[in-house]
N, C-alpha and C positions, 0 to 999 in steps of 0.2 A: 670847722676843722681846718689846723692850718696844712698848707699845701706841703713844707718842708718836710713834717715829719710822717706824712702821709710818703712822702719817696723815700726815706730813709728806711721805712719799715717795710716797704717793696724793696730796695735795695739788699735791706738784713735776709730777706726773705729769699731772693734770689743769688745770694753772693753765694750761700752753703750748695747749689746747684750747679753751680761751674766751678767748684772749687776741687782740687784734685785731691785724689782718691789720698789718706795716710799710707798705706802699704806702698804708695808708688804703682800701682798696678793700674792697667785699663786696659783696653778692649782691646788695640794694640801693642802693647808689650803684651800681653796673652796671646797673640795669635803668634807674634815674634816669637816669643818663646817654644809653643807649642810646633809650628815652623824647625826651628834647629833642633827639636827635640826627634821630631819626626826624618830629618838628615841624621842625624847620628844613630837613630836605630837601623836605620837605612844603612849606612856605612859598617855599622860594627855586625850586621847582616852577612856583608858584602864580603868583609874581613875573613870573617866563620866559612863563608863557604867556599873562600879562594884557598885557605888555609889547614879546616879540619874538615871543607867535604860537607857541611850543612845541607840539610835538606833544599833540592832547585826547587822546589816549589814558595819556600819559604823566601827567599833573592827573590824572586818574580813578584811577588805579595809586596816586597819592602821596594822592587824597583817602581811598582804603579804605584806606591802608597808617595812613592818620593817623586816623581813626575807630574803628582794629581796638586802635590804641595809647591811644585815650581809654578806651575800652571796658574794657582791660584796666585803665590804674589806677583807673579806678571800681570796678572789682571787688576788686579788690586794697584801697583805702579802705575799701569796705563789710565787707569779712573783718575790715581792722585795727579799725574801729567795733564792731563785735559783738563780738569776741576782748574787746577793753575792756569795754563793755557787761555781757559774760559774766564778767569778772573781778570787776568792780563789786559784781555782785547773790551773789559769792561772799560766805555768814557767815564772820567771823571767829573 
């Protein structure tokens, strides 16, 4: 068996696994997405009840629902700063 086309056919095999999604979509734009989605119910909440009097229970539901979503991409930024950070102080 020659060795060349023994890696070409791991290569073919492996190339469709890291290849990005057709829709443009990943794990990340989904969470970004779902992120501003979840701000803007929050705000148009906020809107409602500065304006037509909405239910305060419903503001309170959308302020923890928006707080629990800051929360997470702070974390999620602090993981991706140290991952870098951690790459950084890697010798070459």
């Amino acid at each position: 068996m020659d060795i060349s086309s023994l890696v070409a056919q791991n290569y073919a095999a492996s190339k469709t696994a890291t290849a990005p999604d057709a829709a443009g979509g990943g794990a990340l734009v989904g969470a970004a997405q779902d992120f501003m989605s979840t701000l803007r119910a929050s705000e148009n909440t906020a809107m409602q009840a500065m304006t037509a009097g909405t239910d305060p229970h419903a503001l309170v539901a959308a302020l923890a629902q928006t707080e629990l979503a800051v929360q997470t991409a702070v974390t999620v930024r602090d993981r991706v700063v140290e991952a870098y950070q951690e790459i950084l102080r890697m010798p070459v």
